[in-house]
LOVO-787637 format. One record per residue: residue number from 1; x, y, z of N, C-alpha, C in turn; residue in one letter. Coordinates in steps of 0.1 Angstrom, whole numbers. Each point is the difference from the previous one (the first is absolute). Example, Ala and Ser with C-alpha at 12.3 -4.5 7.8 and 13.67 -1.06 7.14 Angstrom:
BEGIN
donu,n_x,n_y,n_z,ca_x,ca_y,ca_z,c_x,c_y,c_z,marnu
1,132,-57,78,-9,12,0,9,12,0,A
2,-4,11,-7,9,11,0,-8,11,8,S
END
This chain:
BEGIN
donu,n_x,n_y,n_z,ca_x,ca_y,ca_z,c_x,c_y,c_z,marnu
1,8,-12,0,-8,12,0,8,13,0,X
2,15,-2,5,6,11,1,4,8,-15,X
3,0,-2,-9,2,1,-10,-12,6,-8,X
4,-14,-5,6,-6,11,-7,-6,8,8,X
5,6,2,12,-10,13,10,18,10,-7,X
6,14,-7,-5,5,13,-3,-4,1,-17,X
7,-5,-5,-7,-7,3,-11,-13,11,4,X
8,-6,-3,9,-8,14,1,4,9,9,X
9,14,4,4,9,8,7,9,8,-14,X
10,1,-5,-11,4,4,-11,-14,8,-5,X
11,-15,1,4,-7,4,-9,-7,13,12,X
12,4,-6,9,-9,12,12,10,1,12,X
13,2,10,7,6,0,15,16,1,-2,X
14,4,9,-15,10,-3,-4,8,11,13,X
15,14,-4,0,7,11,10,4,12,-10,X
16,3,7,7,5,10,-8,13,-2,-10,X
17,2,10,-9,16,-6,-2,14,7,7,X
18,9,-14,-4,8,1,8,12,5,-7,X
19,-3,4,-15,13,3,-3,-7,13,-12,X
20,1,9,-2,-3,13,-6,11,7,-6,X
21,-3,11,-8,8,7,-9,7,10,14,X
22,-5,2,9,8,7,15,11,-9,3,X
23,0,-12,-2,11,-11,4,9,-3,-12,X
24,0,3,-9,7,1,-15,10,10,-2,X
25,15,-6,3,9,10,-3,5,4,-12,X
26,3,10,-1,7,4,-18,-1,-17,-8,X
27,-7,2,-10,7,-7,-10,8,3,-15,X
28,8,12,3,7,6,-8,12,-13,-9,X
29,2,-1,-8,12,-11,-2,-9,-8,-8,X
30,-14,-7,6,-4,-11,1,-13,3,-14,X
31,0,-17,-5,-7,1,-14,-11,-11,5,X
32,-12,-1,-4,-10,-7,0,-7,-2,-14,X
33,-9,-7,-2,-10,-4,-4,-11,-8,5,X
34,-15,10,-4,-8,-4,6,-11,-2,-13,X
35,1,-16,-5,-12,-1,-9,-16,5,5,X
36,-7,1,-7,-14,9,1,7,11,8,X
37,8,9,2,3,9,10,-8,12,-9,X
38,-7,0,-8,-5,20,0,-23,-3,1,X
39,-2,-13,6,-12,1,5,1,-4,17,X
40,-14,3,7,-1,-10,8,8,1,14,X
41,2,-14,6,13,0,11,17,-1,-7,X
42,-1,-4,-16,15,10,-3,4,11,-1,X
43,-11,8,-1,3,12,-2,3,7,12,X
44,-9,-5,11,2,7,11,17,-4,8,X
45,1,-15,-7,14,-3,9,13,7,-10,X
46,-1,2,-12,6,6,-7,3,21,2,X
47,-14,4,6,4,11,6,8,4,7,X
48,1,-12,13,7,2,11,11,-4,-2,X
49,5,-9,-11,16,-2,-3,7,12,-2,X
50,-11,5,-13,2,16,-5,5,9,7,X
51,-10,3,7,0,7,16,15,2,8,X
52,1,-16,1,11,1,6,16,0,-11,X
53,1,8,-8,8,-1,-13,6,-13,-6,X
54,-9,-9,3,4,-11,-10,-1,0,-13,X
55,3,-8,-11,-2,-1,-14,-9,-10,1,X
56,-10,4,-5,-15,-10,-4,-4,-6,-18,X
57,-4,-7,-4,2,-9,-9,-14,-2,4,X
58,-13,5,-10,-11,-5,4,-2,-9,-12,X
59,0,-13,2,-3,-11,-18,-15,1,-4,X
60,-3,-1,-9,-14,-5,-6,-2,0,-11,X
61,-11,3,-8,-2,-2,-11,-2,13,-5,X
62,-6,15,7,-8,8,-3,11,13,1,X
63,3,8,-10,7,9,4,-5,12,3,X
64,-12,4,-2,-11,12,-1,-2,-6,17,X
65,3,-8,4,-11,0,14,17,-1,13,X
66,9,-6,-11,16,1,9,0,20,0,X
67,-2,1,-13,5,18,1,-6,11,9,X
68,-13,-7,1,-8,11,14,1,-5,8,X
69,0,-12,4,7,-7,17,10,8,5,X
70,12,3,-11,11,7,3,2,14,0,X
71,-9,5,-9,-10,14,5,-2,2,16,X
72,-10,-11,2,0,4,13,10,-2,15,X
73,9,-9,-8,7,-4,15,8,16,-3,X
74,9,0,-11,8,9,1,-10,17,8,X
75,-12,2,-6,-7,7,8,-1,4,14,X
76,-1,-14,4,-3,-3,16,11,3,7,X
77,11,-1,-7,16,-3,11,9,11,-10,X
78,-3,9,-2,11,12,-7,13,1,3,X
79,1,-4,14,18,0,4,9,-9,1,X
80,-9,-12,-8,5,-10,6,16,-5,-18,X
81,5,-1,6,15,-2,-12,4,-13,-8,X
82,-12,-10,4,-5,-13,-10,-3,1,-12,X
83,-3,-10,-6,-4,1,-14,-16,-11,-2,X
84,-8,2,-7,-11,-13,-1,-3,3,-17,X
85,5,-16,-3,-1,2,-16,-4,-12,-5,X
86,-6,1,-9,-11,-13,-7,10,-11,-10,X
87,-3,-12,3,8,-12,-4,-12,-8,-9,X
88,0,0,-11,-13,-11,-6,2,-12,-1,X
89,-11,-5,7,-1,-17,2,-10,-3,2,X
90,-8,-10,-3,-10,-7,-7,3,-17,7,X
91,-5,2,9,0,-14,6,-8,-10,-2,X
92,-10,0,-8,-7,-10,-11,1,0,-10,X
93,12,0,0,10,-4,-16,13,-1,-3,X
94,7,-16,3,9,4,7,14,0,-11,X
95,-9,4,-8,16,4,-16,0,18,6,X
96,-4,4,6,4,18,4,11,1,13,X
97,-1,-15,6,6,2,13,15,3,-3,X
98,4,-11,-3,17,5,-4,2,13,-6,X
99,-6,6,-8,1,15,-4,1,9,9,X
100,-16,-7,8,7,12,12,6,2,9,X
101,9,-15,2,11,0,10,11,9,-5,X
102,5,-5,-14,8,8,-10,-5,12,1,X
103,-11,3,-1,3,16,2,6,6,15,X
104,-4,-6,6,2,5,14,16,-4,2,X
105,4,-14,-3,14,1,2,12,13,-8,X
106,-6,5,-13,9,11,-6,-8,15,9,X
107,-6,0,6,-3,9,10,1,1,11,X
108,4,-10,9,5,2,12,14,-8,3,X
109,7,-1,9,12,-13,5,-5,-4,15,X
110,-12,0,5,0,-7,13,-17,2,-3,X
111,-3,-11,11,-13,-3,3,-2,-1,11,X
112,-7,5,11,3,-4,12,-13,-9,10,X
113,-10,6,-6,-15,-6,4,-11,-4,-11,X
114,-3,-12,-3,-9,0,-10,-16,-5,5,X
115,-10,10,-4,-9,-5,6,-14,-5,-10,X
116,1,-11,1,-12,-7,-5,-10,3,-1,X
117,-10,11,-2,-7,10,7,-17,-7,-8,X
118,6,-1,-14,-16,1,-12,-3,-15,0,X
119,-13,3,-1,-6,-9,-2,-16,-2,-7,X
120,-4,-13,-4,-17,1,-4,-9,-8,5,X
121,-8,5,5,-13,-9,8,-14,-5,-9,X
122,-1,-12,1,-11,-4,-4,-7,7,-9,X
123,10,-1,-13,-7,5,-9,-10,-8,-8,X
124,-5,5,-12,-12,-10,-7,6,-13,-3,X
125,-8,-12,6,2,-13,-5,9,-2,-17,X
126,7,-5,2,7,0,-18,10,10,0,X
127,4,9,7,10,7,-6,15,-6,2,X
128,5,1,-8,13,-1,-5,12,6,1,X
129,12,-2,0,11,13,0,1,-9,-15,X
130,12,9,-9,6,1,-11,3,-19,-2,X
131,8,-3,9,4,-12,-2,-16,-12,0,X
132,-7,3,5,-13,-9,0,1,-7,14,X
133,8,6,10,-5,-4,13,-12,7,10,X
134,-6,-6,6,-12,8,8,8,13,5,X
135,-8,10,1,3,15,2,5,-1,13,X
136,3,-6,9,-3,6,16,17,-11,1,X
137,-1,-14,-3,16,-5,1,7,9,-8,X
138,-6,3,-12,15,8,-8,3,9,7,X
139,-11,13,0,5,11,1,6,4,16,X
140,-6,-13,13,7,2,10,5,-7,4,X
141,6,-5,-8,8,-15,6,13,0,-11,X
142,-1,-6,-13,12,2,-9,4,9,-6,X
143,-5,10,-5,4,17,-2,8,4,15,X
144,-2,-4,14,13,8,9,7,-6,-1,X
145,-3,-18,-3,10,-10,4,12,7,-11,X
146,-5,-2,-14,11,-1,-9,8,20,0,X
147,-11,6,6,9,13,2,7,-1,14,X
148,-3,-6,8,10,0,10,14,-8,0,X
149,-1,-10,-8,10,-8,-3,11,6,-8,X
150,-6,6,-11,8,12,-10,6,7,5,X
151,-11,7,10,11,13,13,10,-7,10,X
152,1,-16,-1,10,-1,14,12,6,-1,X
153,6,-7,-14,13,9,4,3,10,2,X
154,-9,14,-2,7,10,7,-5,3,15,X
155,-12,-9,4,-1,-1,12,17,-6,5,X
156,0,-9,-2,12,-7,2,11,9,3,X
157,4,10,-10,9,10,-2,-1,7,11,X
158,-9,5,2,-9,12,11,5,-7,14,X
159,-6,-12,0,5,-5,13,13,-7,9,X
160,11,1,-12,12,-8,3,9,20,6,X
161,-8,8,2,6,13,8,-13,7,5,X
162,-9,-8,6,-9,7,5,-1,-6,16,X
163,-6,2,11,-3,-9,14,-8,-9,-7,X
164,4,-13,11,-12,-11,-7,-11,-2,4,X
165,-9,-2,-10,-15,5,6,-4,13,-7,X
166,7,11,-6,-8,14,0,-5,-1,-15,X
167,9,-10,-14,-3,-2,-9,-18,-14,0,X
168,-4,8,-7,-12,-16,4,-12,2,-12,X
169,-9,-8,-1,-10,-3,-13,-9,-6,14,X
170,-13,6,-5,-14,-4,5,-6,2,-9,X
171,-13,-8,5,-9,-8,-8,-15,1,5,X
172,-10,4,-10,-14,4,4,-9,-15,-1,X
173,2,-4,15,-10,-12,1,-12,10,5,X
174,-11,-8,7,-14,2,3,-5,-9,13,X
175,-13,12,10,-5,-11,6,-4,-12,-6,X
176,0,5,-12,-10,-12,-11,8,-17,-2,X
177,13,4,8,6,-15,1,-11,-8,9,X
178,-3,6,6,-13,-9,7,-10,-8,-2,X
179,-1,6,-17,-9,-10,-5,4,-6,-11,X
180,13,-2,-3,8,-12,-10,2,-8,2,X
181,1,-10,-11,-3,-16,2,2,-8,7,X
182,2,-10,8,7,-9,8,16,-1,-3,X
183,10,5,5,16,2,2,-1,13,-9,X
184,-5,7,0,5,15,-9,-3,4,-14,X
185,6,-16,-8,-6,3,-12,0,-19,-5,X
186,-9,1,-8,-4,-10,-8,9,-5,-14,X
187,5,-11,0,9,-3,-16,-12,-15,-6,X
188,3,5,-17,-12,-10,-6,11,-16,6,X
189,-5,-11,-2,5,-11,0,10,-7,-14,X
190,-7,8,-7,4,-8,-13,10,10,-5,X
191,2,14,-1,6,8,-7,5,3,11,X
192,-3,1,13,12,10,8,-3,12,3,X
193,-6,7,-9,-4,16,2,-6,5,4,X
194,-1,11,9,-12,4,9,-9,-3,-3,X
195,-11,-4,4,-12,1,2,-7,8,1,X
196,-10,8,-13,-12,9,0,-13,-6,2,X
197,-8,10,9,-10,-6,5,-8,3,-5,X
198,2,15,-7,-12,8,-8,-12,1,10,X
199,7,7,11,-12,7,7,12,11,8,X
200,-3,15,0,1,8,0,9,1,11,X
201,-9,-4,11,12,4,14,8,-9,1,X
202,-5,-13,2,10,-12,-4,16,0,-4,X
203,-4,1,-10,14,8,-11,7,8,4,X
204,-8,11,6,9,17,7,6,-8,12,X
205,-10,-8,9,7,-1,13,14,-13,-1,X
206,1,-8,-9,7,-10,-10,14,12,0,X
207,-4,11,-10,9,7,-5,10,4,13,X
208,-7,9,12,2,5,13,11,-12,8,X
209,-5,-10,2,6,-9,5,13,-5,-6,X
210,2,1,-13,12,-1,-10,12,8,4,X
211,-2,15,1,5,10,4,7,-2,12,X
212,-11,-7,13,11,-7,10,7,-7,-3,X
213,-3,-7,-5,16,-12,-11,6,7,-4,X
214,-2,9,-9,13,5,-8,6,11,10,X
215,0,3,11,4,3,12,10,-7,6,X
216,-1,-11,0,4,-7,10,9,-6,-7,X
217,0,-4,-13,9,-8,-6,7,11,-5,X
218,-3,15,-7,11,8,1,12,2,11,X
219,-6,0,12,8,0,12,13,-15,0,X
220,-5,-9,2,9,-9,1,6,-3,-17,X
221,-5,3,-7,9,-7,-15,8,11,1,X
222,0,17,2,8,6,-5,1,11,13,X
223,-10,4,8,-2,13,9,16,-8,13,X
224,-6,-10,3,14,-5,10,14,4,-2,X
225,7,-4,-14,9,0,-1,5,13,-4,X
226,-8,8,-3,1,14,-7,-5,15,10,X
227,-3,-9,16,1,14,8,-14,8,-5,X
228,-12,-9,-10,-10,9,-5,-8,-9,9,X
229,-14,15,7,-6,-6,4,-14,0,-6,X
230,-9,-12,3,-15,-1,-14,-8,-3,11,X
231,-12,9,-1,-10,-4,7,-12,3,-7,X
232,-11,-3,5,-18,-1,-8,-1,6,6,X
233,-13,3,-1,-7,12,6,-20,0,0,X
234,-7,1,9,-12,2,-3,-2,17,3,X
235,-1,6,-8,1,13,1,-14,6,6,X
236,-11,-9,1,-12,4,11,-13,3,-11,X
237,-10,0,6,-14,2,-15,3,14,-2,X
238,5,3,-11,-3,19,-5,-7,-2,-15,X
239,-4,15,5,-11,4,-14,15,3,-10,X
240,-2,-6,-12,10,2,-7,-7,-2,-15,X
241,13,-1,-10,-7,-4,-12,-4,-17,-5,X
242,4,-7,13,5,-11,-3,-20,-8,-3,X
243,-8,10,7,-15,-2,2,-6,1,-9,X
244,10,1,-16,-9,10,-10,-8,-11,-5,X
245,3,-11,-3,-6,-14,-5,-15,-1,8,X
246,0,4,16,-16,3,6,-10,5,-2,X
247,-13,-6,1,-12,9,-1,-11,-4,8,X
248,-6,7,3,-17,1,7,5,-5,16,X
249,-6,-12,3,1,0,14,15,-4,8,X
250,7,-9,-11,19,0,1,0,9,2,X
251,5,11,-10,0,17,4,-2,5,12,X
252,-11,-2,3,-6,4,13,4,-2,13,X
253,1,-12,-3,5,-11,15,17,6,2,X
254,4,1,-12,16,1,5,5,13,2,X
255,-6,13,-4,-3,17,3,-3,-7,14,X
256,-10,-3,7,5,-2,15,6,-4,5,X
257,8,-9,-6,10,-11,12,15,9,-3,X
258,2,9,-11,13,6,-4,3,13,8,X
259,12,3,0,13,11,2,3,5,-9,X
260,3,15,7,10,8,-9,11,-8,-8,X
261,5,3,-12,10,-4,-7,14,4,13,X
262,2,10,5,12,7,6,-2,-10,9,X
263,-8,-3,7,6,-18,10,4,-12,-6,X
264,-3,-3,-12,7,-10,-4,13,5,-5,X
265,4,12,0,15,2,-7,6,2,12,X
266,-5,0,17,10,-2,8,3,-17,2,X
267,-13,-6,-2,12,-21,-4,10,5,-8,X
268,-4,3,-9,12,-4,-10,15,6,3,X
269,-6,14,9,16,8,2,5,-8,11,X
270,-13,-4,11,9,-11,9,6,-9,-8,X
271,1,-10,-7,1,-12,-6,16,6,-7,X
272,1,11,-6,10,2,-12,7,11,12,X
273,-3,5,10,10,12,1,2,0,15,X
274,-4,-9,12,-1,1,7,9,-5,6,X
275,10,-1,10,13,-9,9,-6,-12,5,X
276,-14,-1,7,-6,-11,3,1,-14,-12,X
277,-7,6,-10,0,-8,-10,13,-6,-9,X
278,10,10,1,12,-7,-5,9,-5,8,X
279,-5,-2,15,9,-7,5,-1,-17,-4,X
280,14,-8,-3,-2,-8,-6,-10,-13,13,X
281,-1,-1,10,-10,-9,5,-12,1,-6,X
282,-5,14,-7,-10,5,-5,-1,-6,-13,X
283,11,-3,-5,-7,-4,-19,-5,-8,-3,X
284,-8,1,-10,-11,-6,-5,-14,-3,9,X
285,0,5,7,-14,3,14,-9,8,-10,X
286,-11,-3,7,-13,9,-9,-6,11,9,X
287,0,9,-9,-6,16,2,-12,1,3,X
288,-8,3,10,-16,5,0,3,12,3,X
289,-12,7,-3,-6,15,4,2,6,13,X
290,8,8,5,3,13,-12,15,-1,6,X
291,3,-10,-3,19,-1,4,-6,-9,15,X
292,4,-16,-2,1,-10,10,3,-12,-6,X
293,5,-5,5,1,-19,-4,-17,-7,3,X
294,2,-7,-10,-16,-5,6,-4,-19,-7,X
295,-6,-6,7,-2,-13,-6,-5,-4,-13,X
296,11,-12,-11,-11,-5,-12,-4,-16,9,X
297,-11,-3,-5,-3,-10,-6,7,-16,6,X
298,1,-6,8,10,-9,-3,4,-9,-11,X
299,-15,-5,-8,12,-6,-8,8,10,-12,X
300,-5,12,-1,10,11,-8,12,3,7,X
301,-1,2,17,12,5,2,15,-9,3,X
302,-6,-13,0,11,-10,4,4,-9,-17,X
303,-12,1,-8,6,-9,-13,10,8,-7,X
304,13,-5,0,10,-1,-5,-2,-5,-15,X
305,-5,-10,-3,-1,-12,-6,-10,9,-14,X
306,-8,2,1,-12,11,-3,8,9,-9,X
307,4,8,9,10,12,-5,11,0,-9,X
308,6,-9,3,11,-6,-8,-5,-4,-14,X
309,-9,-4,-2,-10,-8,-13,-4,12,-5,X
310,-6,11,9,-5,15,-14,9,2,-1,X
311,14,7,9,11,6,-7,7,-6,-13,X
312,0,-14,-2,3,-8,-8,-7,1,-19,X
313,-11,3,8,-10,0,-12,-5,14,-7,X
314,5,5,11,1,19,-10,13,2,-5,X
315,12,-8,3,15,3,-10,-8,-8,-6,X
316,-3,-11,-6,-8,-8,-17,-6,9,-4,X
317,-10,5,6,-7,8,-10,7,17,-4,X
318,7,2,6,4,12,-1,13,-1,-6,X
319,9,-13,1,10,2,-10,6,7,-16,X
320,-14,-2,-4,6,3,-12,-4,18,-7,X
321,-2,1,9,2,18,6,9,9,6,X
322,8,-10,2,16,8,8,10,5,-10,X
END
């Protein structure tokens, strides 16, 4: 039972947070990327990098909606000596991904935090990314895998002269791991490949619980030995864009149970910028609202075995994209 009275400790009775843009020292020097960073809770965590003179790297697809994001942060923070500049990438399609590592690698020499930020919810039954995988694995699941992978080595770079722990990659899981399949995620029998269930939450909460995998297996295949630290994140219910797929009484039901976007961008600053979170006892631990450690699932949080099988199965599918 303990596990789901803190599932509805993640949804009501949240503490305050514990790590804020007041606890955020200069990040002058320091380079990020924050996919979806110019809607939503990227935008707002992307401010506060800003803010604090970081270099921001907001990814997406839209550059009319990266160019007033950046309108407004630079607005908001006038003194601040950072830079926030638009990176295109298209994470449901994954022939753009290497482009846009390539772009970013002839644009910066260090990476220091990458945050997994975008994502798609329960969109219309049938949708697709480019490659012809269900919308919700691709675009949140192998579109970061295969752009995170692309970015290690200069993570890698970044971190062989940085403290260990302050370089790190997080990842946008969901309360919604709560309601994914039995061990996290589902593989067919015959082919091996994930399993679609073609029902809407299923799938998203499928996708969510992957994200813990690809957490956890970043951490030990590569975060261990490289002084990088990886953690997931339930960044808490906010009104965001992620609801645009909703209508009529969905709509309705989740405008009540949601937050400000600006509380889910304090998880994420806990998760990516906070001393708690990169201490190394801390890596690969999961993020709840609004900056805490908080319980998955047992058989998500102890299958090894699970985890090891999607990470496996998104380098196949994503190989021939590198």
């Amino acid at each position: 039972m303990s596990i789901y009275w803190d599932a509805i400790r993640q949804c009501f009775f949240i503490p305050a947070p514990t790590f804020t843009e007041n606890d955020l020292p200069s990040q002058a020097g320091r380079v990020f990327i924050v996919t979806g960073g110019y809607t939503g809770v990227g935008k707002e965590l992307s401010s506060m990098l800003y803010q604090k003179n970081g270099t921001v790297y907001l990814a997406g697809r839209s550059k009319d909606k990266a160019d007033a994001a950046i309108a407004d942060i630079q607005k908001a923070h006038p003194s601040s000596d950072g830079r926030v500049e638009f990176l295109k990438l298209d994470l449901a399609d994954l022939t753009t991904i290497k482009p846009s590592v390539d772009d970013f690698l002839r644009r910066e020499q260090r990476l220091d935090v990458l945050t997994n930020n975008a994502g798609v919810m329960t969109p219309p039954l049938g949708s697709l990314t480019a490659q012809s995988h269900e919308l919700q694995m691709g675009t949140n699941c192998l579109g970061p895998y295969l752009f995170t992978t692309l970015l290690t080595p200069i993570l890698q770079k970044t971190a062989a002269t940085s403290p260990p722990g302050s370089v790190r990659v997080t990842w946008a899981a969901s309360l919604a791991t709560m309601g994914a399949p039995t061990g996290g995620v589902t593989f067919e029998a015959n082919s091996g490949g994930v399993k679609i269930f073609h029902d809407r939450f299923t799938d998203y909460a499928q996708s969510k619980a992957a994200n813990v995998f690809l957490s956890r297996e970043y951490q030990s295949r590569i975060g261990n030995a490289s002084n990088i630290a990886s953690n997931a994140w339930n960044p808490g219910n906010l009104l965001s864009e992620l609801q645009r797929h909703q209508r009529g009484l969905e709509a309705w039901f989740t405008a009540k149970l949601c937050y400000p976007p600006r509380l889910g961008g304090y998880t994420e600053l806990f998760a990516g910028w906070s001393e708690e979170a990169g201490a190394r006892e801390n890596w690969g631990r999961y993020v709840g609202p609004w900056g805490r450690f908080v319980g998955l699932r047992s058989d998500i949080e102890g299958n090894g075995e699970r985890a090891g099988r999607f990470w496996e199965w998104c380098e196949r599918e994503t190989k021939a994209y590198r």
